[in-house]
N, C-alpha and C positions, 0 to 999 in steps of 0.2 A: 387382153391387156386392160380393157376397162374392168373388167368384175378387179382384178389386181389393184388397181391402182384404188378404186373405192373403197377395199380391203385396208389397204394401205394409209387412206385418209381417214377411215374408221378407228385405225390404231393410233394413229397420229391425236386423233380427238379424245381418243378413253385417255393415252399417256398424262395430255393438258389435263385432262378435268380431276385426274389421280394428283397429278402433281400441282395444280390448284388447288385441292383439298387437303392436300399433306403441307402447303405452305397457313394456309388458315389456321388448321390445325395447331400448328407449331406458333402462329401468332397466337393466335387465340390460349395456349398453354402460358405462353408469358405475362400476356396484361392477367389473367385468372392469379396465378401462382401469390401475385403480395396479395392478394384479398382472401384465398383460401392459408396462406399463413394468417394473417389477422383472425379468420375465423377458428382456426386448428388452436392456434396460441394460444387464444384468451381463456380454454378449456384449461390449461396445462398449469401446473405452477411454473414460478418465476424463474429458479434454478434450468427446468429443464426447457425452457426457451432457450436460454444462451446458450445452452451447452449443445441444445441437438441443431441451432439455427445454420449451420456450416454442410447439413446431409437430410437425405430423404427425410430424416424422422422428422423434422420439423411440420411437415405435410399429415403426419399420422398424429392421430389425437388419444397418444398413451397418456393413463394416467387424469385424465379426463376427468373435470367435476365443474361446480358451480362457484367454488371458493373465491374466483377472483372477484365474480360480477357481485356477490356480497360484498368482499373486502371493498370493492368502486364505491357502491353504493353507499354504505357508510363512512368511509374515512373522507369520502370527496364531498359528501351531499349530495348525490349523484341527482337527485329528487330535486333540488332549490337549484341548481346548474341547468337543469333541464325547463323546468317552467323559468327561469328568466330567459332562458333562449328561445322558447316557443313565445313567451311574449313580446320580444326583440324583431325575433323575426318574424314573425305575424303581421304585426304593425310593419314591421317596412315591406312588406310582401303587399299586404291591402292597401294601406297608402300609396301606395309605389306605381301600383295599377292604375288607380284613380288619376293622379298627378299625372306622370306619364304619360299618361292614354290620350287624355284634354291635353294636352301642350303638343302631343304628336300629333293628335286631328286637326286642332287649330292650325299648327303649321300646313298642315297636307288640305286642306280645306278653304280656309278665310285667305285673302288678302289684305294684306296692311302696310302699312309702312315699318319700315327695317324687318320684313319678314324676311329675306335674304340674308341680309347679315347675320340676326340673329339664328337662322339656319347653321350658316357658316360656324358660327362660334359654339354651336351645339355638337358640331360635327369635331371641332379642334376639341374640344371638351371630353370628347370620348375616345382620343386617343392619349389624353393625360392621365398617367397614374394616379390612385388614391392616393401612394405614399408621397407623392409632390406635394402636397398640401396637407398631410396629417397635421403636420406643428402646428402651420397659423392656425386649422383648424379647432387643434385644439387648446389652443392658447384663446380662441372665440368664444370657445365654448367655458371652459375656464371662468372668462370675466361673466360668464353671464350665471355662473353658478351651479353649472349643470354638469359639475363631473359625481362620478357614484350618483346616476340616477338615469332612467330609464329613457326619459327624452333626450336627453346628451349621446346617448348609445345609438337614438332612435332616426333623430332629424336630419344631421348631415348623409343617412344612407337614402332617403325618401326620392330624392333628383336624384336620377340617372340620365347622362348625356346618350347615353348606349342605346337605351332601352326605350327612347323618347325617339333616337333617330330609326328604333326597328318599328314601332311604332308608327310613323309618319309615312317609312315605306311601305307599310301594309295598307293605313287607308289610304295613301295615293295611287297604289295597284285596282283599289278598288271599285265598282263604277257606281255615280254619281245618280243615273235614275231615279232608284229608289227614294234615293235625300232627297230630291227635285219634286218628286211627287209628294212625299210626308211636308216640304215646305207649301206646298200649293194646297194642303189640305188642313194649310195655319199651325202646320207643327214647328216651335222654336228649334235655336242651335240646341241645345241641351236635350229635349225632348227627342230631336232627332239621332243626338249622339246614342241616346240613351236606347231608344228602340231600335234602331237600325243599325247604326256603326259597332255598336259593342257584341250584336249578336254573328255578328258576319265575321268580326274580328275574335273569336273566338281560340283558335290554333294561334296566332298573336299573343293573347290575353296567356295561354297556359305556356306559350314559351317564356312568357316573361318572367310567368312566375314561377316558372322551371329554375329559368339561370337564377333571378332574385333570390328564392328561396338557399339553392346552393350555393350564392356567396356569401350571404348575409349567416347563412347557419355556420361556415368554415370560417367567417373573419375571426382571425386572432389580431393582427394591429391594433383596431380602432382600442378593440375592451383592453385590450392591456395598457395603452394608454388611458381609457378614459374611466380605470373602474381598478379598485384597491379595496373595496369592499365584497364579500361575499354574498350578501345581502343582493346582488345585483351583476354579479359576474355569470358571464357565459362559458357554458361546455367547456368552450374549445380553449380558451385560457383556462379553466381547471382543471385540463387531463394536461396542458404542461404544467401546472403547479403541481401535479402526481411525480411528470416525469423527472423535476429537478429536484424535488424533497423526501431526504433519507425517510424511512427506509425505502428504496426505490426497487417496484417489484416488476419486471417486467410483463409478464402477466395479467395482473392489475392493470398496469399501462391497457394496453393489445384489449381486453376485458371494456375500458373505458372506452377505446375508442371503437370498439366495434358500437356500444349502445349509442357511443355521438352517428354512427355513421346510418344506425339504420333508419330514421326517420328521411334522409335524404332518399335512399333505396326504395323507399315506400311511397316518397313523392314522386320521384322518377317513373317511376313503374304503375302509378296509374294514371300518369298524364304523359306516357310517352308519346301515343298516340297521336295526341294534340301537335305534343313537338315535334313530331319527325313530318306531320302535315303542314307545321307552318315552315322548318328549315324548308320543304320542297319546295313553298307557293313563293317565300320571299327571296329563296337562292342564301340564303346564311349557310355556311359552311362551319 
């Protein structure tokens, strides 16, 4: 009876882990499926996107050339799209860290007065949408003469309530020795931030410019509010000026946005590491 029954619990465990693998599986085919269209499409002309998008063939890459990522390239600028979005979002990426990082330590660190509150109000801050404040924002921005120009796109993204309160949680997890010793040995707040805190804080520092990077590269609101020139428009508002403006090629579309997407793909992927260390150490879900 026991060899049976262990028999028995043996089958029970292959069944789970079969049918474990057959549920992944089948997840894993649906998040994949719009990414390998985007990447099958942008191969294909225009016509035979719509027409195969309803059946298998949308997945097979008949017909296959380069024409569309030309067609992007030139009709969009695909070139001047691209370096103002790598300059866009660079500056708010590195800025972003700096700023951020000093106002999370500080908080998690120094004692002051209204350090609570303004805690508090950092915490209510990050659960308020951008788009609650796009207008005044940029009705601010506006008088002070910064629309179509790179600081208008650049400053209101640099404060993050978010990224200030993940910040604060990582160096408050963190232990205080080391500081304690570097101040006894005449090292300043900064001095200390700079040698100790920033290097510990590491898998912190790449989640933040994990998320940073991929919102700041995705924003469509602010630049379509804050930008009507070329000269200074990002990506992601000139692949929908492709999508709304005759002649509209789908192709071309799926072509555009795969080149917007893969700079993100490439951040991701060599700094995942960092991020899946820091989501474990601060519990970020």
């Amino acid at each position: 009876m026991t060899v049976i029954a262990r028999s028995s619990r043996r089958a029970r465990a292959r069944r789970a882990r079969v049918g474990t693998w057959v549920l992944l599986i089948l997840i894993g085919i649906v998040f994949a499926a719009p990414l390998l269209f985007l990447i099958v499409g942008a191969f294909k002309p225009g016509t035979l996107v719509l027409t195969e998008a309803s059946s298998w063939r949308a997945f097979w890459p008949s017909h296959a050339s380069l024409n569309n990522f030309a067609t992007a390239i030139t009709r969009s600028q695909l070139f001047t799209l691209l370096l103002n979005t790598i300059i866009v979002t660079g500056t708010i990426v590195l800025s972003g860290l700096v700023i951020n990082s000093l106002i999370g330590y500080a908080l998690a660190r120094f004692r002051f007065r209204g350090r609570r509150f303004l805690l508090l109000l950092i915490v209510a801050l990050a659960v308020v949408p951008f788009q609650a404040i796009a207008i005044p924002t940029l009705l601010e921005m506006s008088q002070w003469g910064l629309r179509n120009t790179y600081p208008g796109l650049i400053l209101p993204m640099i404060a993050n309530a978010f990224y200030i309160y993940l910040f604060y949680s990582f160096f408050l997890a963190m232990p205080v020795e080391l500081e304690e010793a570097a101040r006894v040995d005449g090292a300043g707040p900064l001095r200390v931030f700079r040698s100790i805190a920033v290097p510990l804080a590491g898998p912190a520092f790449a989640t933040v410019a994990i998320l940073s990077f991929m919102s700041s590269w995705g924003e469509l609101l602010w630049p379509s509010l804050m930008t009507d020139d070329i000269t200074v428009r990002t990506i992601q508002l000139g692949i929908s000026v492709i999508r709304s403006s005759p002649p509209i090629n789908q192709g071309v579309v799926l072509a555009s946005v795969l080149l917007a997407a893969l700079p993100v793909m490439v951040v991701f992927i060599v700094l995942q590491r960092r991020f899946i260390e820091s989501a474990a150490r601060s519990g970020i879900k």
